[in-house]
KEVO-38614 format. One record per atom (N, C-alpha, C): atom name; residue in three letters; residue number from 0; x, y, z. Coordinates in nm, 2 decimals. Atoms other than C-alpha are relative to their C-alpha. Example, Ala and Ser with C-alpha at 12.3 -4.5 7.8 and 13.67 -1.06 7.14 Angstrom:
// KEVO-38614
<fido "N"; "ALA"; 0; <0.09; -0.12; 0.00>>;
<fido "CA"; "ALA"; 0; <1.23; -0.45; 0.78>>;
<fido "C"; "ALA"; 0; <0.09; 0.12; 0.00>>;
<fido "N"; "SER"; 1; <-0.09; -0.11; 0.00>>;
<fido "CA"; "SER"; 1; <1.37; -0.11; 0.71>>;
<fido "C"; "SER"; 1; <-0.08; 0.11; 0.08>>;
This chain:
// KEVO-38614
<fido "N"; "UNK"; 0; <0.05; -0.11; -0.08>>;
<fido "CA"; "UNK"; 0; <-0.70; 5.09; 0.42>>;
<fido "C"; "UNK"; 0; <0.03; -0.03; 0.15>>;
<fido "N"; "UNK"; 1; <-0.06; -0.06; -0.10>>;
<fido "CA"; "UNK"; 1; <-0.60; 4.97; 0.73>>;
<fido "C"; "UNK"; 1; <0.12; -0.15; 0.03>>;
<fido "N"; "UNK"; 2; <-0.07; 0.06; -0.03>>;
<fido "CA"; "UNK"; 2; <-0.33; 4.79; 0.92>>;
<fido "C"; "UNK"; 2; <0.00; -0.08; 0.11>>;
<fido "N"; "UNK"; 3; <0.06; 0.11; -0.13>>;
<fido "CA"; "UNK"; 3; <-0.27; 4.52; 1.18>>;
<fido "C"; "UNK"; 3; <0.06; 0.00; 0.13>>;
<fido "N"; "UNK"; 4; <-0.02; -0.05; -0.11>>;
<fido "CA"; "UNK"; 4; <-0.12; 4.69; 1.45>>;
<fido "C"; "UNK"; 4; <-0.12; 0.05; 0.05>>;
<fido "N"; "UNK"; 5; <0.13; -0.04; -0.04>>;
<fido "CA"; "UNK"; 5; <-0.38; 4.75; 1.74>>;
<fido "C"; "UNK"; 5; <0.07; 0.04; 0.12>>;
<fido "N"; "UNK"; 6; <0.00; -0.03; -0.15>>;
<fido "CA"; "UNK"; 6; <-0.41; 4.92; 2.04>>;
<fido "C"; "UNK"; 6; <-0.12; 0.07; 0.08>>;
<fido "N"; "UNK"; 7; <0.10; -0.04; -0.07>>;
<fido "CA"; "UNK"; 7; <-0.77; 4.99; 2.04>>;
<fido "C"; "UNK"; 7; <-0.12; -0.11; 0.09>>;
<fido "N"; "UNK"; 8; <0.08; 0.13; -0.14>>;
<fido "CA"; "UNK"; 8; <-1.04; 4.83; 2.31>>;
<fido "C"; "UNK"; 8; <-0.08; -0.06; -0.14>>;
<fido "N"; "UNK"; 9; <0.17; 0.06; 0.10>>;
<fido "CA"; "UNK"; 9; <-1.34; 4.77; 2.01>>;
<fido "C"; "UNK"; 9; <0.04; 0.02; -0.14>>;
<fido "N"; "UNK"; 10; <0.01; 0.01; 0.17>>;
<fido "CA"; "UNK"; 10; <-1.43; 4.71; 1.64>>;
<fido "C"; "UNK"; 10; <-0.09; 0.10; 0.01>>;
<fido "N"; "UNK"; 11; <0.08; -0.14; 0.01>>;
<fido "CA"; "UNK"; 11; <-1.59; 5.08; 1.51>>;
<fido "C"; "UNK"; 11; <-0.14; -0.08; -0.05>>;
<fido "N"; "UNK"; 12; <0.16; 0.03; 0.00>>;
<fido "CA"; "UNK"; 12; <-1.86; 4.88; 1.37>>;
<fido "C"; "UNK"; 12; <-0.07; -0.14; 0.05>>;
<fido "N"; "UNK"; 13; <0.06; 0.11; -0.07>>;
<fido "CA"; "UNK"; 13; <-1.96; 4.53; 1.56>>;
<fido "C"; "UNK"; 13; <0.01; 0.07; 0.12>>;
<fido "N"; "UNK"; 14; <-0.02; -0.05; -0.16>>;
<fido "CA"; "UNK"; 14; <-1.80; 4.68; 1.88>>;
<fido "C"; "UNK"; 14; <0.04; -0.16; 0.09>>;
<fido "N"; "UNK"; 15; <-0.08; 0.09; -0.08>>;
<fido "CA"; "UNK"; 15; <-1.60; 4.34; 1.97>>;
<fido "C"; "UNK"; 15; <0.04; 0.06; 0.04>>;
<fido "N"; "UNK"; 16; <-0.16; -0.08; -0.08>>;
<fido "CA"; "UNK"; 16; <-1.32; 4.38; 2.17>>;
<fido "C"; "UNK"; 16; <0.12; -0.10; -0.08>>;
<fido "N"; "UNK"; 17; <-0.08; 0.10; 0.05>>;
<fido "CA"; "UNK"; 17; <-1.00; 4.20; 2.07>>;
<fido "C"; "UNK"; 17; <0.02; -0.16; 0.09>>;
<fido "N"; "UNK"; 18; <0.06; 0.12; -0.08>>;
<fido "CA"; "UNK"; 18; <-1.09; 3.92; 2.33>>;
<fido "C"; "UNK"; 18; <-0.08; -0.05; -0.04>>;
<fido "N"; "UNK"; 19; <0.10; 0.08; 0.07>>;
<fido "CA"; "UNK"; 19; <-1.38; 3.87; 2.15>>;
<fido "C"; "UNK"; 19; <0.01; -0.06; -0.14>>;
<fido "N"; "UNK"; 20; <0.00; 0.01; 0.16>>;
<fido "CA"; "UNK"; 20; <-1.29; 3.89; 1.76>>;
<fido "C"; "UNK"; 20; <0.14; -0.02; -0.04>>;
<fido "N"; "UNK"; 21; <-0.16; 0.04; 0.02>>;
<fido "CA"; "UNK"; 21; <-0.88; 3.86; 1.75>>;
<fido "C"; "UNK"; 21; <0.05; 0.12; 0.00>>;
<fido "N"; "UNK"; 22; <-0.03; -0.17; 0.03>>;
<fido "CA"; "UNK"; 22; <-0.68; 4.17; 1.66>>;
<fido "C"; "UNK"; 22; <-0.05; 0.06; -0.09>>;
<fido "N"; "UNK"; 23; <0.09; -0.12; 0.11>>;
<fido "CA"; "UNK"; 23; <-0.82; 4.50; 1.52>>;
<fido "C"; "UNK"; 23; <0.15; 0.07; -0.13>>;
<fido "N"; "UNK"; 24; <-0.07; -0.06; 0.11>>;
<fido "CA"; "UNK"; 24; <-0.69; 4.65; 1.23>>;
<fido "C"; "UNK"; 24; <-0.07; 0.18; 0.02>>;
<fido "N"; "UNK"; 25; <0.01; -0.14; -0.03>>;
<fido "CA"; "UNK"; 25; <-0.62; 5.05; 1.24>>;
<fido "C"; "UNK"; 25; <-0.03; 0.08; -0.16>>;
<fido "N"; "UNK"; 26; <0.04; -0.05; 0.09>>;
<fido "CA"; "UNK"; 26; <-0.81; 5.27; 0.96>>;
<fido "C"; "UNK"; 26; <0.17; 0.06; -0.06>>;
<fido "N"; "UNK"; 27; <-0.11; -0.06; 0.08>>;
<fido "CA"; "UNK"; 27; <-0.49; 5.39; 0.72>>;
<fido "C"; "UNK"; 27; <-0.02; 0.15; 0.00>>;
<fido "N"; "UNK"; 28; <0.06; -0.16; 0.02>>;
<fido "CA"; "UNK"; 28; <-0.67; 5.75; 0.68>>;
<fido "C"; "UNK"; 28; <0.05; 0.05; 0.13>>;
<fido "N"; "UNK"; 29; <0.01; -0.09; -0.10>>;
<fido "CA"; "UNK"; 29; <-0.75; 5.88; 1.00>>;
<fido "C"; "UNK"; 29; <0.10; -0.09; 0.13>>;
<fido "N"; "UNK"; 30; <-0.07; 0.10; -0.17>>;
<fido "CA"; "UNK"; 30; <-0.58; 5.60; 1.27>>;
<fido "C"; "UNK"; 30; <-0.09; 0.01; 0.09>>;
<fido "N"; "UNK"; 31; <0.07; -0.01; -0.13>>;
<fido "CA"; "UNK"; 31; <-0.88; 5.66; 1.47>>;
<fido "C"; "UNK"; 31; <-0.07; -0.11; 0.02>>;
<fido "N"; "UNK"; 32; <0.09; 0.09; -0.06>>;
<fido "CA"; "UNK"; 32; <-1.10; 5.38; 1.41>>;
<fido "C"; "UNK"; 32; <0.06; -0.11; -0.02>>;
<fido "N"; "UNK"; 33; <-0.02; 0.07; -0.04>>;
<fido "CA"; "UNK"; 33; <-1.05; 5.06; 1.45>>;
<fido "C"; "UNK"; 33; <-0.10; -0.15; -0.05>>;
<fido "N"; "UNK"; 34; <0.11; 0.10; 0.02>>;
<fido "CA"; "UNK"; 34; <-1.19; 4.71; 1.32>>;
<fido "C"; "UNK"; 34; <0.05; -0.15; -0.05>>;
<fido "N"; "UNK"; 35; <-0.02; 0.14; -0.02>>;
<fido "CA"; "UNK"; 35; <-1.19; 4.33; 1.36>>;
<fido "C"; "UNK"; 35; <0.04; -0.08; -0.17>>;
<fido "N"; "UNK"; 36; <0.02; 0.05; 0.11>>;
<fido "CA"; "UNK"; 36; <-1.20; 4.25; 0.96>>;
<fido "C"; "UNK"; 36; <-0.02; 0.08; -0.11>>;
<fido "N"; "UNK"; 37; <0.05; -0.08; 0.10>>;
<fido "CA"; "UNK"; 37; <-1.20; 4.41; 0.63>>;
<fido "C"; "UNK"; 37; <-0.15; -0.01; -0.04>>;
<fido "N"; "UNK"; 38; <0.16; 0.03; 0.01>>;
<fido "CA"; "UNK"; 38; <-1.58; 4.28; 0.60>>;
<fido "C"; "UNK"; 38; <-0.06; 0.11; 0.09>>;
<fido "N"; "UNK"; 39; <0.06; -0.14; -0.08>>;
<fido "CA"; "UNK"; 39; <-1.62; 4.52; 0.91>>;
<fido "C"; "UNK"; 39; <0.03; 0.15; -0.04>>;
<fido "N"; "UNK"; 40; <-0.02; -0.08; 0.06>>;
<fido "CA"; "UNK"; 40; <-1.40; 4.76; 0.77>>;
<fido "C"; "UNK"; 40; <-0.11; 0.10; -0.15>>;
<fido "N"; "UNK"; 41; <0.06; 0.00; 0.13>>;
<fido "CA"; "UNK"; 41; <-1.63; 4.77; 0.45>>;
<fido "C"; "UNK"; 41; <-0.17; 0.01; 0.06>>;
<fido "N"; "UNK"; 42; <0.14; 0.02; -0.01>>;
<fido "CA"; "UNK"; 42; <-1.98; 4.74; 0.65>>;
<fido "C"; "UNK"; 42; <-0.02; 0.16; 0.05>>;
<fido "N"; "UNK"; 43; <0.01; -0.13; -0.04>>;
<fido "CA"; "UNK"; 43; <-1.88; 5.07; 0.88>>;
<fido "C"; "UNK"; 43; <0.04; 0.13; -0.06>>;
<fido "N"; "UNK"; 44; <-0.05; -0.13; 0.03>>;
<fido "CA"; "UNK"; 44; <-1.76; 5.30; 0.63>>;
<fido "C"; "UNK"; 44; <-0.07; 0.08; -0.05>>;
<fido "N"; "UNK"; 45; <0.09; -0.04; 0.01>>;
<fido "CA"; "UNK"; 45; <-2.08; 5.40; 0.53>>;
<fido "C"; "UNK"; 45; <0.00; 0.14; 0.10>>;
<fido "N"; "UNK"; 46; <0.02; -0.10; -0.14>>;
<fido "CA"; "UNK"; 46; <-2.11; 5.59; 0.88>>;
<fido "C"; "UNK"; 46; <0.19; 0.07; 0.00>>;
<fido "N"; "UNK"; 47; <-0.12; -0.09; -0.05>>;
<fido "CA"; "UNK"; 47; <-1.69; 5.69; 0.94>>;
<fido "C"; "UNK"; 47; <0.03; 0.08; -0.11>>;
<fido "N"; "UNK"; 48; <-0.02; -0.14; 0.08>>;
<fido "CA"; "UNK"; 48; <-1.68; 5.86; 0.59>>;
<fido "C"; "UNK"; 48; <-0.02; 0.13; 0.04>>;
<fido "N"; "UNK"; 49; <0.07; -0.12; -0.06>>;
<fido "CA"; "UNK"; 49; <-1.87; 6.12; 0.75>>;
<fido "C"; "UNK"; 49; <0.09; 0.06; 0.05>>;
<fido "N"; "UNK"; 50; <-0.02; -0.02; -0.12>>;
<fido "CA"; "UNK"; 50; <-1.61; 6.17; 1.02>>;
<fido "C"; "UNK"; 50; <0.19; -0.02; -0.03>>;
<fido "N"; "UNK"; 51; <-0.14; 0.08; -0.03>>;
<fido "CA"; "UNK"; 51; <-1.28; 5.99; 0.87>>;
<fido "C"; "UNK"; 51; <0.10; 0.17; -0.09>>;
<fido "N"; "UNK"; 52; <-0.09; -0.11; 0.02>>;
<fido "CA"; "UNK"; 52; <-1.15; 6.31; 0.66>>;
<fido "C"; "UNK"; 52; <0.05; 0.09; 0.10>>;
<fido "N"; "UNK"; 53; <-0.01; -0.11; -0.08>>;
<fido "CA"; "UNK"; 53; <-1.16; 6.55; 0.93>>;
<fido "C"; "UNK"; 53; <0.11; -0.05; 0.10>>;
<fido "N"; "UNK"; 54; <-0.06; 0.03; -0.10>>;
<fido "CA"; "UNK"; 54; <-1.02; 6.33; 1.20>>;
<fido "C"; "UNK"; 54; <0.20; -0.03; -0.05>>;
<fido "N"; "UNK"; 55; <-0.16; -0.02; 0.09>>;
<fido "CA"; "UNK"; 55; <-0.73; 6.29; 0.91>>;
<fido "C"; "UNK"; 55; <0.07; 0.12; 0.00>>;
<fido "N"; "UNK"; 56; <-0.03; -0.17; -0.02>>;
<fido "CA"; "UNK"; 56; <-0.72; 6.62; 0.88>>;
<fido "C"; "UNK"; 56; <0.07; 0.04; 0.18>>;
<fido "N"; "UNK"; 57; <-0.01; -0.02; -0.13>>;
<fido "CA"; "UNK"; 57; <-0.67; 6.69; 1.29>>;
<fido "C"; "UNK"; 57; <0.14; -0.08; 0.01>>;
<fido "N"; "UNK"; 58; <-0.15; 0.11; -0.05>>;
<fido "CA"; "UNK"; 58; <-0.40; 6.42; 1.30>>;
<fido "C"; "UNK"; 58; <0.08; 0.04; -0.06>>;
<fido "N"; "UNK"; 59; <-0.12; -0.06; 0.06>>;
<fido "CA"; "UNK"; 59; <-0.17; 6.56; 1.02>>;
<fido "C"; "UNK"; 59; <0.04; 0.11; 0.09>>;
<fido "N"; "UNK"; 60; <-0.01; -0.12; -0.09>>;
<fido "CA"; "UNK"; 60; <-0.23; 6.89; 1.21>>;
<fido "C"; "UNK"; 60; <0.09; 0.01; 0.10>>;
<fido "N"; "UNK"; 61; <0.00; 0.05; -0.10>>;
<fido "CA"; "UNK"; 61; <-0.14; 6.76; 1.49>>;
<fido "C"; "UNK"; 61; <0.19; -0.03; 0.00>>;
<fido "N"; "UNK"; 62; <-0.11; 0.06; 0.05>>;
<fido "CA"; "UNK"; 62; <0.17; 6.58; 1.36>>;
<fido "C"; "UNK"; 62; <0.12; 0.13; -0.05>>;
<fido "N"; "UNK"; 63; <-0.04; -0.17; 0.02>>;
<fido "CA"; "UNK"; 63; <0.29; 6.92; 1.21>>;
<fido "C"; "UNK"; 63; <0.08; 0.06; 0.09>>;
<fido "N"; "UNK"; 64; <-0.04; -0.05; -0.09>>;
<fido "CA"; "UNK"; 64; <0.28; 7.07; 1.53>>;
<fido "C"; "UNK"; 64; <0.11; -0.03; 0.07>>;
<fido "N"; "UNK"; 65; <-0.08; 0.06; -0.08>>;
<fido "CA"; "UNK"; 65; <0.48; 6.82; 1.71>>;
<fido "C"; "UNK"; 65; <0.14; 0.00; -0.07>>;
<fido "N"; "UNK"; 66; <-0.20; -0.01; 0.08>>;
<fido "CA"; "UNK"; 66; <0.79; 6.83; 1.42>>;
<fido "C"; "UNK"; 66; <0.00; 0.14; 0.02>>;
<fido "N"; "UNK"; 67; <-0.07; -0.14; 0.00>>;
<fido "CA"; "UNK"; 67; <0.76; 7.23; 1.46>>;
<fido "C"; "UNK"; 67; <0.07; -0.03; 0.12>>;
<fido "N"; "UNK"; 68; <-0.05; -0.03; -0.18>>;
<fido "CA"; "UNK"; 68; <0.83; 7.21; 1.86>>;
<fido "C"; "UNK"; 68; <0.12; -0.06; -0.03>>;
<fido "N"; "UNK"; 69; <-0.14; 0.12; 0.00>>;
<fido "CA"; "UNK"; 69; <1.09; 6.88; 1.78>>;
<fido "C"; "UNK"; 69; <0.11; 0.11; -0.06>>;
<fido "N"; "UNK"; 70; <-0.11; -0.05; 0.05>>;
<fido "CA"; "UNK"; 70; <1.28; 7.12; 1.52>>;
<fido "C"; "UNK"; 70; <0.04; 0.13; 0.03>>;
<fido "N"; "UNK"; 71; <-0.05; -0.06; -0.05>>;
<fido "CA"; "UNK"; 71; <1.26; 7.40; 1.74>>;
<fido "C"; "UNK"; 71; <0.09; -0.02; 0.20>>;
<fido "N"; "UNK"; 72; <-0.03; 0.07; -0.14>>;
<fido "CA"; "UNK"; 72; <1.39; 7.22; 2.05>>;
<fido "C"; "UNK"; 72; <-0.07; 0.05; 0.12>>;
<fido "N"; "UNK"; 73; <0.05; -0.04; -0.08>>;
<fido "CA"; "UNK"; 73; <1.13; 7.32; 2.22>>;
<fido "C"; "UNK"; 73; <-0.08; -0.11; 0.11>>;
């Protein structure tokens, strides 16, 4: 579920930073959240279920948008 590329400040559920806890790993779903360990990954998803479809949903959207404009050269 997620990967180990990071570019966020905090872990979605301790709220380290990567100064404090090492690098974050990025949710696979949505890319939005963000977290120090699969143990955190696993503690917070209680709470980002709520939130992780939708923000999935918005990003495909999103992504969509940007290949129509690309493959209209706009």
């Amino acid at each position: 579920m997620a990967d180990a590329t990071s570019t966020a400040d905090k872990c979605y559920n301790c709220n380290k930073s990567e100064a404090e806890g090492g690098s974050l790993m990025r949710n696979s779903r949505c890319k939005s959240a963000w977290y120090r360990s699969r143990d955190c990954q696993k503690a917070g998803w209680k709470n980002h279920k709520k939130i992780c479809a939708s923000f999935a949903q918005s990003a495909a959207e999103a992504q969509a948008a940007r290949e129509t404009r690309s493959a209209s050269g706009a």
